[in-house]
C-alpha positions in Angstrom: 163.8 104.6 178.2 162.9 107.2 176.1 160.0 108.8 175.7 157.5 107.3 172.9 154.5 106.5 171.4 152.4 105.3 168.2 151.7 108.8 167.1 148.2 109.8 166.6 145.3 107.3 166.1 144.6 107.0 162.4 140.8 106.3 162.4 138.4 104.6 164.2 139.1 102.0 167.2 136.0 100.5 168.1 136.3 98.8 171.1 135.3 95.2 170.7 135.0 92.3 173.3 138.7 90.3 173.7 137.6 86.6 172.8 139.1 83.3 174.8 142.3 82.7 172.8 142.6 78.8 174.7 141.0 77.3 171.7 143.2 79.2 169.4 146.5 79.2 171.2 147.0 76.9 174.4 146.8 78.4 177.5 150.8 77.8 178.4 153.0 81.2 177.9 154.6 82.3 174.7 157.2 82.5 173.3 158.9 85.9 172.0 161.9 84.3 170.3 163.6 82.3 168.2 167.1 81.6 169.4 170.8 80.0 169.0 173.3 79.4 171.8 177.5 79.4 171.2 179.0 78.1 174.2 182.6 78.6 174.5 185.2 78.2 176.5 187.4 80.5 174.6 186.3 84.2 175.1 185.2 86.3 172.3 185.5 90.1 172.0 182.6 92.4 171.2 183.5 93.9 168.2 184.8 90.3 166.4 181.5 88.7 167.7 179.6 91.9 166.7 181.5 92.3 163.1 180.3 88.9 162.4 176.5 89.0 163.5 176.0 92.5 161.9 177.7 90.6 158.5 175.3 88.1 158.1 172.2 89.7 159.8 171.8 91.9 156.5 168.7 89.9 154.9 166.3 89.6 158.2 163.7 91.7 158.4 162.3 91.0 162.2 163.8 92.5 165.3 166.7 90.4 166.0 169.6 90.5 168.5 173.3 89.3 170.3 173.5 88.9 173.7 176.5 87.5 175.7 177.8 86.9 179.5 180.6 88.6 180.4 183.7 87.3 181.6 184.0 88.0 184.2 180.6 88.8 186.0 178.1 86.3 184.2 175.9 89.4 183.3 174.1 88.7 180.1 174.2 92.3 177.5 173.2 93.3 174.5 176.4 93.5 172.5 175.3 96.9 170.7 175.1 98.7 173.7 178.1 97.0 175.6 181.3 98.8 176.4 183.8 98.2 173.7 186.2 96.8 175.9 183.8 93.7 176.9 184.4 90.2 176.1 182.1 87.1 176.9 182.1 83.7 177.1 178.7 82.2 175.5 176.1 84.0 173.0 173.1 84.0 172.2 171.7 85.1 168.7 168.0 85.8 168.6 164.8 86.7 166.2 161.8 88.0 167.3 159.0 85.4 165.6 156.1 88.4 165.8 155.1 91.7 166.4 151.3 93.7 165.9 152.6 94.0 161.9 152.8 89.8 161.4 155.2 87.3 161.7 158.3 85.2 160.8 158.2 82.4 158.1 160.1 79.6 157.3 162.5 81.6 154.6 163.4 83.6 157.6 164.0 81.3 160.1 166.2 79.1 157.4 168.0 82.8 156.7 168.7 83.0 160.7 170.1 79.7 161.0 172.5 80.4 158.2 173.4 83.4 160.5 173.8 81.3 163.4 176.0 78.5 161.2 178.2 81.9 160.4 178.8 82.4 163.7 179.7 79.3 164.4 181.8 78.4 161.9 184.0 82.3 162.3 183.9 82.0 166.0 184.6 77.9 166.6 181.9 77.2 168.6 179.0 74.4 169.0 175.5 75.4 168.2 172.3 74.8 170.9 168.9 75.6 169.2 166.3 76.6 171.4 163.5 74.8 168.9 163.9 73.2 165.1 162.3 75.5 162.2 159.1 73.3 162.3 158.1 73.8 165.8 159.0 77.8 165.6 156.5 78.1 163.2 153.7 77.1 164.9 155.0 79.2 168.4 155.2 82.5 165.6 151.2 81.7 164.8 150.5 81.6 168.5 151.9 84.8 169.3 150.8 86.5 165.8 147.4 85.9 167.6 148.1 87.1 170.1 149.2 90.3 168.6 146.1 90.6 166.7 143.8 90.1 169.4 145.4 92.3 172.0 146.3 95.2 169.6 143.9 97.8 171.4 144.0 101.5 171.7 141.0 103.1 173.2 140.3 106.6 172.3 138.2 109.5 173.1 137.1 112.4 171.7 136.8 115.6 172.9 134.6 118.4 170.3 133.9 122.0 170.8 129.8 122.6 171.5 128.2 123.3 167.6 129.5 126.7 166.2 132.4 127.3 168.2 136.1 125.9 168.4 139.4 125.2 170.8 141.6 128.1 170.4 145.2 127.1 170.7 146.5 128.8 173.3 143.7 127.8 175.7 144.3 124.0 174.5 148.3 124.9 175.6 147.4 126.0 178.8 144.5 123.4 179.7 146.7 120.5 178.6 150.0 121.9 180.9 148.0 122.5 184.0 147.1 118.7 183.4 150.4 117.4 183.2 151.1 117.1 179.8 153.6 117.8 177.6 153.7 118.2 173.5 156.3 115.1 172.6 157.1 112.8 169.9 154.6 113.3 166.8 153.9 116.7 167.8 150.9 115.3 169.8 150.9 115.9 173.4 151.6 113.1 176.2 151.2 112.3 179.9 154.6 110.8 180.8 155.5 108.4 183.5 157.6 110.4 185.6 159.5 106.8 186.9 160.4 106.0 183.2 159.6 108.5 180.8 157.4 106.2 178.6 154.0 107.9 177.3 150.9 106.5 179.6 148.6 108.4 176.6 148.6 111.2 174.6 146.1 113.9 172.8 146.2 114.6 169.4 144.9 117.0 167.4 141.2 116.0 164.8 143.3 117.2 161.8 144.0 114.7 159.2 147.5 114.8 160.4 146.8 114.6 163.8 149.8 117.0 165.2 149.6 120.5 166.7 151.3 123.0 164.8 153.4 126.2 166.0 150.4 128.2 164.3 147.5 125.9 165.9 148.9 126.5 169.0 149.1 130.1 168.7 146.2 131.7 167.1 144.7 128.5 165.8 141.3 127.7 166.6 140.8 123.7 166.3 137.7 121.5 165.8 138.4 118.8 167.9 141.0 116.5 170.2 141.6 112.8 170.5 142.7 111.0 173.8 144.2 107.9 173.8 146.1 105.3 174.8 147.9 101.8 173.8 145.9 99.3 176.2 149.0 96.6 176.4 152.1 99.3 176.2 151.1 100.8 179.7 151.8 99.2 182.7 148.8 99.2 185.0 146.0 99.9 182.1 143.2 99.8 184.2 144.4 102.6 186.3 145.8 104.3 183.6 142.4 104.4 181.8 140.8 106.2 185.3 144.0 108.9 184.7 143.0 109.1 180.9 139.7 109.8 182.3 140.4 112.2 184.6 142.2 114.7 182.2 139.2 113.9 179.6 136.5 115.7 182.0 139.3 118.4 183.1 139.5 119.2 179.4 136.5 119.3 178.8 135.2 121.3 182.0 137.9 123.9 181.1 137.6 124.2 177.2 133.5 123.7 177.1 133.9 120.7 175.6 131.6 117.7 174.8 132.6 114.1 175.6 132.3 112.1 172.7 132.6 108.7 170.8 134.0 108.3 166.9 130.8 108.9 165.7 130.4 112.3 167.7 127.6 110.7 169.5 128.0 111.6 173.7 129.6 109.4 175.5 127.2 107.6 178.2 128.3 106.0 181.2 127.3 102.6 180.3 129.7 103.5 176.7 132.5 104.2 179.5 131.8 100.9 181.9 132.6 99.0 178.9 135.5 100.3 178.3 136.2 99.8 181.7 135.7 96.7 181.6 137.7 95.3 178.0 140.8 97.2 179.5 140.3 95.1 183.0 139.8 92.5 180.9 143.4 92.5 178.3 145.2 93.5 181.2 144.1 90.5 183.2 144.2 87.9 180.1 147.7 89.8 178.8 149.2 88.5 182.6 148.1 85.0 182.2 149.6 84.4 178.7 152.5 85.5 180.6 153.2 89.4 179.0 152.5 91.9 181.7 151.1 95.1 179.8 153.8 98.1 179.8 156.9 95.4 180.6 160.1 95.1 177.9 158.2 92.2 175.7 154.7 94.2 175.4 156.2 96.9 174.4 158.4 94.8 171.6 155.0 93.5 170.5 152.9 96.2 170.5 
């Protein structure tokens, strides 16, 4: 995968206690998706099954996909990323009910199933629906909820003592002796080195949040931000004690001061919590059945 992340934090993050979502949403795993099988005995290519999803696809707006098993081989693929040459026996046409940004309705699920009926009708196959439109939309408020409670990043700050500043080429040096590298967003990143994928990143205090050429040369900068997004890393808890780690390195090395959103210090007890409410959504992520960092956290958050 390649190497991403949300950009730089765009205010303040307070970190607040995750509540018991049982009452609100059940305690038996979501669900992601929204989906249509075509069985078929016939084979279908992937460009004529393709031409016809990416036809009728045009007026969702959610994350939606084709998948089929190949013939032969029984190996289920995304059809946009499958060799041209590849044909399948059954598909399955999908829509993501919700994400961090909000969720599906029923004018959107009655738009999918017209996609799925177009399959259907241009490929002459049966249709199997995983769920009717009126118990989706209850399984899209579940995991909206779910998105909204679990949506954490936690930050840091990191601020020069009073009267003096970060010059540029000392943050360069600092931050590469730690491991990082300046990625996506022109904000600087720790990546996994198994997957590529951002475990957290550092971004400039500006208002835009990104390092320049010039701050990085003979800039002199008023503060940093460390952060991470809690349920996009696998492993958060340990990831936080990494986070951590480079904090104090950066701050033993540049003279810096340790500090919260409202530039007050950090205190230990401010850092146990944290501690703690990043234990505590990676452990309630895994019972909901979303391991933080894996394929469907990420499509969430």
């Amino acid at each position: 995968e390649a190497p991403e992340s949300r950009g730089a934090p765009d205010g303040e993050h307070p970190i607040a206690p995750i509540q018991s979502l049982s009452a609100d949403i059940g305690g038996r795993p979501l669900k992601i998706d929204y989906w249509v099988r075509l069985p078929g005995p016939n084979l279908v290519s992937r460009d004529g099954a393709l031409a016809v999803f990416r036809q009728h696809e045009i007026p969702l707006e959610r994350p939606r996909s084709i998948h089929g098993r190949t013939d032969p081989g029984n190996a289920w693929l995304d059809l946009t990323s499958a060799p041209v040459d590849e044909v399948f026996s059954d598909l399955i046409v999908s829509l993501q009910m919700a994400d961090r940004h909000g969720q599906t309705n029923e004018s959107e699920l009655t738009r999918f199933n017209n996609l799925a009926y177009q399959m259907s009708e241009a490929l002459n196959r049966p249709m199997e629906f995983d769920m009717s439109i009126e118990e989706a939309l209850p399984e899209a408020g579940r995991l909206a909820r779910f998105c909204t409670e679990f949506d954490l990043i936690a930050v840091l700050h990191i601020e020069p003592k009073p009267g003096s500043g970060f010059r540029g080429r000392d943050i360069s040096r600092v931050l590469e002796r730690a491991g990082m590298r300046l990625g996506k967003d022109e904000v600087f990143h720790l990546f996994d080195a198994r997957t590529g994928v951002s475990r957290f990143s550092l971004a400039n205090r500006s208002e835009e949040g990104r390092f320049s050429y010039e701050d990085l040369g003979s800039g002199v900068l008023r503060g940093l931000a460390i952060y991470m997004n809690v349920p996009r890393v696998s492993r958060p808890s340990a990831t936080f004690a990494d986070l951590m780690s480079v904090a104090n390195y950066v701050c033993n090395e540049l003279d810096g001061l340790l500090v919260d959103p409202e530039g007050e210090i950090i205190s230990d007890s401010h850092l146990e919590a944290i501690r703690r409410q990043v234990h505590s959504l990676e452990a309630s992520m895994r019972r909901y059945g979303i391991a933080p960092g894996s394929e469907e956290a990420r499509r969430l958050f």
